[in-house]
C-alpha positions in Angstrom: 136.2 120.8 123.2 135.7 117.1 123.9 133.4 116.4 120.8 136.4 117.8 118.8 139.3 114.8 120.3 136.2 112.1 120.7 137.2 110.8 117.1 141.1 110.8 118.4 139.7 108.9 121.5 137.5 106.5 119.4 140.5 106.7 117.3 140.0 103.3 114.9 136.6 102.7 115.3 134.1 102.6 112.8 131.3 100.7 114.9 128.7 102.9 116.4 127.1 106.2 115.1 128.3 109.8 115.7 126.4 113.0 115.9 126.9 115.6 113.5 128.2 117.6 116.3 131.4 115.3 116.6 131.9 115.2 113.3 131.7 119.0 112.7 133.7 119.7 115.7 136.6 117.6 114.6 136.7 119.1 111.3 137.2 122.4 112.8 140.1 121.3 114.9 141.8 119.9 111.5 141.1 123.6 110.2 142.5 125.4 113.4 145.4 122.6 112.9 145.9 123.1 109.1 145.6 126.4 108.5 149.0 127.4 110.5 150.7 124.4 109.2 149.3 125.3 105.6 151.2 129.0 106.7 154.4 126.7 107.5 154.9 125.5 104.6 154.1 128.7 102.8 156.8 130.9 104.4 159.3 127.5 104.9 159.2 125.4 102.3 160.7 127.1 99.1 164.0 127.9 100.3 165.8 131.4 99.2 167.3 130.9 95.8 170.6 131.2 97.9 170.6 128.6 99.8 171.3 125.6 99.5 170.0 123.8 102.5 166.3 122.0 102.2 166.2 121.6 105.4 163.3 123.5 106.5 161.4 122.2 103.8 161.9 119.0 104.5 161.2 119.3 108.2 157.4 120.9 107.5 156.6 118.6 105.2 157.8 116.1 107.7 155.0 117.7 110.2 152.2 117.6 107.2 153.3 114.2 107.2 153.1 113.4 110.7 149.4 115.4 111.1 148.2 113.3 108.2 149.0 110.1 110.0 147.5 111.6 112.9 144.3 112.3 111.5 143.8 110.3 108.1 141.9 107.0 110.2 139.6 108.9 112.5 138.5 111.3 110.0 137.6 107.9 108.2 136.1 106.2 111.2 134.2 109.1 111.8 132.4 110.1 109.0 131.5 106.3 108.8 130.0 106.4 111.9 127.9 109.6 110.5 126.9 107.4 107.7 126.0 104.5 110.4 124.0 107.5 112.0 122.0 107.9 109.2 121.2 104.3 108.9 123.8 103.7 105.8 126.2 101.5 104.6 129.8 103.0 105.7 131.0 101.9 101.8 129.3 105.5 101.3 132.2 107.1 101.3 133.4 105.7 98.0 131.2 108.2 97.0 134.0 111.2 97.2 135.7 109.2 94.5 133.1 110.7 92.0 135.1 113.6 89.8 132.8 116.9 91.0 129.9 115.6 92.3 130.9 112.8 94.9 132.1 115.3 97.4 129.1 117.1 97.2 127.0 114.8 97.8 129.8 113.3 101.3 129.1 116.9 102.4 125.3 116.9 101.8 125.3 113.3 103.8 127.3 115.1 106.6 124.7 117.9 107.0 122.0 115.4 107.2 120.3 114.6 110.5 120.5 110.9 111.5 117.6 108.3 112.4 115.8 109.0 115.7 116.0 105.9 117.7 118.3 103.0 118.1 119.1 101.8 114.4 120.8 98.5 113.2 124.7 100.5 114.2 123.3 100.8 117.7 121.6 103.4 119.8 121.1 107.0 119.0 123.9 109.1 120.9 121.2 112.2 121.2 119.3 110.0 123.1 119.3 111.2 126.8 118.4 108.0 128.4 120.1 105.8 126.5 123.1 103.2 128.1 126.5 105.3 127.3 127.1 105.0 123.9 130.7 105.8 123.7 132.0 103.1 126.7 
């Protein structure tokens, strides 16, 4: 549970590296998180042909809204520190804005193991005996 809110915690930061572990983690709590708000907006937001009152449209989407603000930056920061773990630029991600093939290749990047060994974004956060990495 904690390596799925560490990219909340760290919420801005795109310094440092992050394991795959982190990153994986927090993408299943944006699932576990999407998927009944995805079921929200299914059964709420078209309102009966009768009615005349958007209001529980507007109110879901106003959640969606709210859950993108949430967790638009740290999913950012935190596959940047997986690139940084890998021992790569963060400008990486521009590579999602490739028609077809760019988010293949972001999700063959995430898969990837990082460096063993500090690296020029900082120490490796598997390594046991390193100073804390996330203070």
């Amino acid at each position: 549970m904690e390596y799925m809110i560490m990219p909340l915690k760290r919420y801005a930061e795109f310094s440092g590296r992050s394991r795959r572990k982190e990153y994986w983690m927090f993408v299943l709590l944006q699932m576990l998180l999407l998927v009944p708000l995805v079921l929200l907006v299914t059964l709420f937001a078209a309102p009966p042909a009768d009615s005349a009152d958007p209001f529980g449209s507007v109110a879901v989407l106003a959640v969606l809204g709210v859950y993108f603000l949430v967790f638009f930056i740290p999913g950012l920061a935190v596959q940047v520190r997986r690139f940084h773990d890998q021992d790569k630029s963060g400008w990486f991600i521009l590579l999602g804005f490739i028609p077809y093939v760019g988010s293949i290749v972001l999700l063959v990047f995430m898969c990837l193991e990082g460096t063993r060994g500090p690296n020029r974004f900082g120490p490796d956060p598997k390594d046991p005996y390193a100073e804390d990495v996330f203070a």
